[in-house]
KEMAR-111026 format. One record per residue (C-alpha): x, z, y; residue number from 0; chain. Coordinates in steps of 0.05 Angstrom, whole numbers, plus 5000, padded with zeros to 4 digits. Layout:
BEGIN
r u=X | w=Z | v=Y | i=NUM | ch=A
...
***
This chain:
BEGIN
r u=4816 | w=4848 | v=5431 | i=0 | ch=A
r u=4888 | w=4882 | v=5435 | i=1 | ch=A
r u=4925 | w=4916 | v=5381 | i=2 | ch=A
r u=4940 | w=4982 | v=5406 | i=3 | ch=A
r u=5026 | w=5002 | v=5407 | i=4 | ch=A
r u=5000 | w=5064 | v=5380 | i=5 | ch=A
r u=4963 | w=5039 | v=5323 | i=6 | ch=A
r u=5005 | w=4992 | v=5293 | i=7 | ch=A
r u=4968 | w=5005 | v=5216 | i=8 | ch=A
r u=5032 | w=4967 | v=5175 | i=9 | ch=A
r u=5079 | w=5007 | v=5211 | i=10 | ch=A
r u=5045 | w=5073 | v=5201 | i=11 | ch=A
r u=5034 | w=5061 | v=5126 | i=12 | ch=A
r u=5105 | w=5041 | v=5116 | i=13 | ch=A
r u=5131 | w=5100 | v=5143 | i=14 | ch=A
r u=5084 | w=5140 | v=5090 | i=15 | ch=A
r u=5123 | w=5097 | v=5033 | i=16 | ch=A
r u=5188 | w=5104 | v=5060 | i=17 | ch=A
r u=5183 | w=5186 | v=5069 | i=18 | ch=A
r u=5220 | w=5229 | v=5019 | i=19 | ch=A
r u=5184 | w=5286 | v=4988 | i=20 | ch=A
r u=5161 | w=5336 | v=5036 | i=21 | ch=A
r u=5177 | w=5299 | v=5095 | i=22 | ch=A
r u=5123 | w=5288 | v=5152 | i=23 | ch=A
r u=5117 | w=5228 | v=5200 | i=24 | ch=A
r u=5133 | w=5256 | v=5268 | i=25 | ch=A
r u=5078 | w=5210 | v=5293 | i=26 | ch=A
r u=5020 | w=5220 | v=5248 | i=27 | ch=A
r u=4955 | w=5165 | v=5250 | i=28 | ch=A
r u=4902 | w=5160 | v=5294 | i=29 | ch=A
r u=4848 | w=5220 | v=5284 | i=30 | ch=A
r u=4793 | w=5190 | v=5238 | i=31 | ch=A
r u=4848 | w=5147 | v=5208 | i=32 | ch=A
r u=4848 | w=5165 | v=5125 | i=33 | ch=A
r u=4914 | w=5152 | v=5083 | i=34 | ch=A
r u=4934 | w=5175 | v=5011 | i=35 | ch=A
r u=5005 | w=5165 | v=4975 | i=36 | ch=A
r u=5028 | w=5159 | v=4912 | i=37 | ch=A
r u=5075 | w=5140 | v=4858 | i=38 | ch=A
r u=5070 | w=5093 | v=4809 | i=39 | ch=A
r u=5109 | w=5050 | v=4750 | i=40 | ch=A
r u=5102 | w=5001 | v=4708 | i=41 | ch=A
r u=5118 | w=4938 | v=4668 | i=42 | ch=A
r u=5046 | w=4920 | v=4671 | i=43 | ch=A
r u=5018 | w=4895 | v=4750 | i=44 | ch=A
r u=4943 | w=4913 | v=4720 | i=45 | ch=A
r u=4964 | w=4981 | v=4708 | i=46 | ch=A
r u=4998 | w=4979 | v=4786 | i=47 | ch=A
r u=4937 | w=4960 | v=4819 | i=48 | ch=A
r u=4895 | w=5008 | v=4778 | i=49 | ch=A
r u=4934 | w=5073 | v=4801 | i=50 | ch=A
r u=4929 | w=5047 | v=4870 | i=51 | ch=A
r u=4854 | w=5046 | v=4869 | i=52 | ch=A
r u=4838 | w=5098 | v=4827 | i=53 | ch=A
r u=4874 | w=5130 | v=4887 | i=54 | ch=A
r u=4848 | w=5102 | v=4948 | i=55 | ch=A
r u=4780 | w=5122 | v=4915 | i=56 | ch=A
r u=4786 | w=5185 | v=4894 | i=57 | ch=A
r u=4818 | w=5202 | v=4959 | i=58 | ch=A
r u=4758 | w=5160 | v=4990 | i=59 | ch=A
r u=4791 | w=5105 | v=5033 | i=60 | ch=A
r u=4744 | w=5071 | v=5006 | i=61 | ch=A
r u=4669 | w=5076 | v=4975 | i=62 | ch=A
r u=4675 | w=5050 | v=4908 | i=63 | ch=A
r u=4600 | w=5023 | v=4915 | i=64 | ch=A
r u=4616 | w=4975 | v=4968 | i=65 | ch=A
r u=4645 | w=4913 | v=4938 | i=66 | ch=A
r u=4681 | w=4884 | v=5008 | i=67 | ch=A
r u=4720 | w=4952 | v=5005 | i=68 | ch=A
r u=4742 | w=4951 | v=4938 | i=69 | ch=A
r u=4755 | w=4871 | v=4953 | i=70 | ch=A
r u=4799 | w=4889 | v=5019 | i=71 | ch=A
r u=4843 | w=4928 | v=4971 | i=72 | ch=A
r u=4856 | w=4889 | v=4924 | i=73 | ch=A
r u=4876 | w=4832 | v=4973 | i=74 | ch=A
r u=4922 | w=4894 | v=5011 | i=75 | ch=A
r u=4951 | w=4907 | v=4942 | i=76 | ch=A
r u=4966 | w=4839 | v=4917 | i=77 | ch=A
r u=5000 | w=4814 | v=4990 | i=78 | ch=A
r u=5047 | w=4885 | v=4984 | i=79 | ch=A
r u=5056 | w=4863 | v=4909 | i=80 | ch=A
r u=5086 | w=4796 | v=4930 | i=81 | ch=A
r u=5127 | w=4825 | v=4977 | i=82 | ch=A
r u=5165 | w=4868 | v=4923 | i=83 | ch=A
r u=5170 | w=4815 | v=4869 | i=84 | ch=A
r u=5192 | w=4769 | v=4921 | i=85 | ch=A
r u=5129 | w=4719 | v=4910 | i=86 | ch=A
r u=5120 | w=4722 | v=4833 | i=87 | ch=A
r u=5073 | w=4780 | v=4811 | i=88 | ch=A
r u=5098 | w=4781 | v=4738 | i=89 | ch=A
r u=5146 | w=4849 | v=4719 | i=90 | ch=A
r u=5137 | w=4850 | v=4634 | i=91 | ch=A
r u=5135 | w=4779 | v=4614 | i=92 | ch=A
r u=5201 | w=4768 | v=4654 | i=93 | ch=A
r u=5226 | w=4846 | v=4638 | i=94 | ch=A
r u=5215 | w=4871 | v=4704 | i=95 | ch=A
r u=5200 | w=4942 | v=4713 | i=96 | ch=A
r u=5190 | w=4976 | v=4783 | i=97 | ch=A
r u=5182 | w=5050 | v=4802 | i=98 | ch=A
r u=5143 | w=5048 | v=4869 | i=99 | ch=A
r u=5117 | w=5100 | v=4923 | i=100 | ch=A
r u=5055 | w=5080 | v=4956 | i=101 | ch=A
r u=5017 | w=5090 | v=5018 | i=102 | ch=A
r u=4949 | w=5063 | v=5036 | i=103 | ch=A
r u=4916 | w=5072 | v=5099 | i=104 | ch=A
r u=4848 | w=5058 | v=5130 | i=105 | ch=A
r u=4837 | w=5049 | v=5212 | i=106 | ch=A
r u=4819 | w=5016 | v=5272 | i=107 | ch=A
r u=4884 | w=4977 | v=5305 | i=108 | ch=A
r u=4845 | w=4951 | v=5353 | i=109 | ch=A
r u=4819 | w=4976 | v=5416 | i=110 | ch=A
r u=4758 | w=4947 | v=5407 | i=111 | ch=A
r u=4711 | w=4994 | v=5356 | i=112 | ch=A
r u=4674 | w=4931 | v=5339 | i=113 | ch=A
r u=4735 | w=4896 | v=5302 | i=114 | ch=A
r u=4715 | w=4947 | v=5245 | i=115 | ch=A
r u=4764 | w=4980 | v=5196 | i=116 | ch=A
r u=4829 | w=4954 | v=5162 | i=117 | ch=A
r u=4867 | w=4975 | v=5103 | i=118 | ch=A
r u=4951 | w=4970 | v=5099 | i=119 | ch=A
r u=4986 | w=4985 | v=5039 | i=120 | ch=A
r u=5061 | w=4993 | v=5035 | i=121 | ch=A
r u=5099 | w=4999 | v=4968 | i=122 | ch=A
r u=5179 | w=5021 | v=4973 | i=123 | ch=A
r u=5221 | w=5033 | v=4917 | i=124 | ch=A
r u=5264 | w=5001 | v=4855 | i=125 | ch=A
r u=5240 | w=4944 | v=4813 | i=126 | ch=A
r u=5302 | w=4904 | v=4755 | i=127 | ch=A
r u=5311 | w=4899 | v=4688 | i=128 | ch=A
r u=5285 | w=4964 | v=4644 | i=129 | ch=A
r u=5355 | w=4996 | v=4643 | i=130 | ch=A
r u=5367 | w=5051 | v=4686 | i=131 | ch=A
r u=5422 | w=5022 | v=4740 | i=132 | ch=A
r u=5405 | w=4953 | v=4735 | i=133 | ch=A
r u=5352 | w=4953 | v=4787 | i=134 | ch=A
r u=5357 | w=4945 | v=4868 | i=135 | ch=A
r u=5303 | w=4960 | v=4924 | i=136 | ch=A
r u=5239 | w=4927 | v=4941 | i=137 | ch=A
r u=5187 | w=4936 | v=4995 | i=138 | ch=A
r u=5131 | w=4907 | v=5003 | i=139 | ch=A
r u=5074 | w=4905 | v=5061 | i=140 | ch=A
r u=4991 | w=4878 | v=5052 | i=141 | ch=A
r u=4938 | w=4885 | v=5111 | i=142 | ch=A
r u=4866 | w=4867 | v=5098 | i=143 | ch=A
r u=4803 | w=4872 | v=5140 | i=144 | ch=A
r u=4741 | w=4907 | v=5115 | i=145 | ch=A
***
């Protein structure tokens, strides 16, 4: 069981976070791999994690019948959430606000087809106080197995 250089999943899905508009990855994922961005903001992490799925369904990285998929998600979602909020996932209560670009992705890193499908998501962007200037970068990075 390897990870394949080429299919380094975190990697791939931060560089989908960290593009500006209209730029494209000069390496893009795997063929068969599926991805979706986004943006999102909030003061509210329910209302985070909901624009996040809502996307990675309707964009169908995952099939929103099958529990373990919607379950691998979440988990991805969370772990990036830490990441940006530096370990406590509370924005409102504490006024914190963070305007995020998002980038989930859904492959094989392994070159073994039986270690099954993962799921990275990467969240870049701003999160401070709700005042325009008082905020600073954040990025975050979650990888889950299906």
């Amino acid at each position: 069981m390897m990870l394949q250089e080429s299919n380094r999943i975190g990697r791939i899905a931060m560089l989908f976070a960290l593009a500006d508009a209209g730029e494209t990855l000069t390496t893009p994922p795997p063929n068969g791999w599926r991805y979706c961005t986004g943006k999102v903001g909030s003061m509210n992490s329910q209302k985070i994690v909901a624009a996040m799925e809502t996307a990675a369904k309707s964009s169908h990285i995952i099939e929103t019948d099958v529990y373990r998929e919607t379950h691998a998600l979440y988990h991805a979602i969370m772990e990036a959430l830490y990441g940006v909020t530096r370990g406590q996932v509370q924005l409102g209560d504490v006024l914190r606000t963070v305007g995020l670009r998002f980038a989930i992705v859904r492959g094989n890193p392994y070159d073994r087809k039986q270690e099954g499908d993962w799921l990275a998501v990467a969240l870049y962007g701003t999160i401070g106080a709700p005042v325009r200037g008082s905020e600073h970068e954040a990025i975050g990075l979650g990888i889950n197995h299906i």
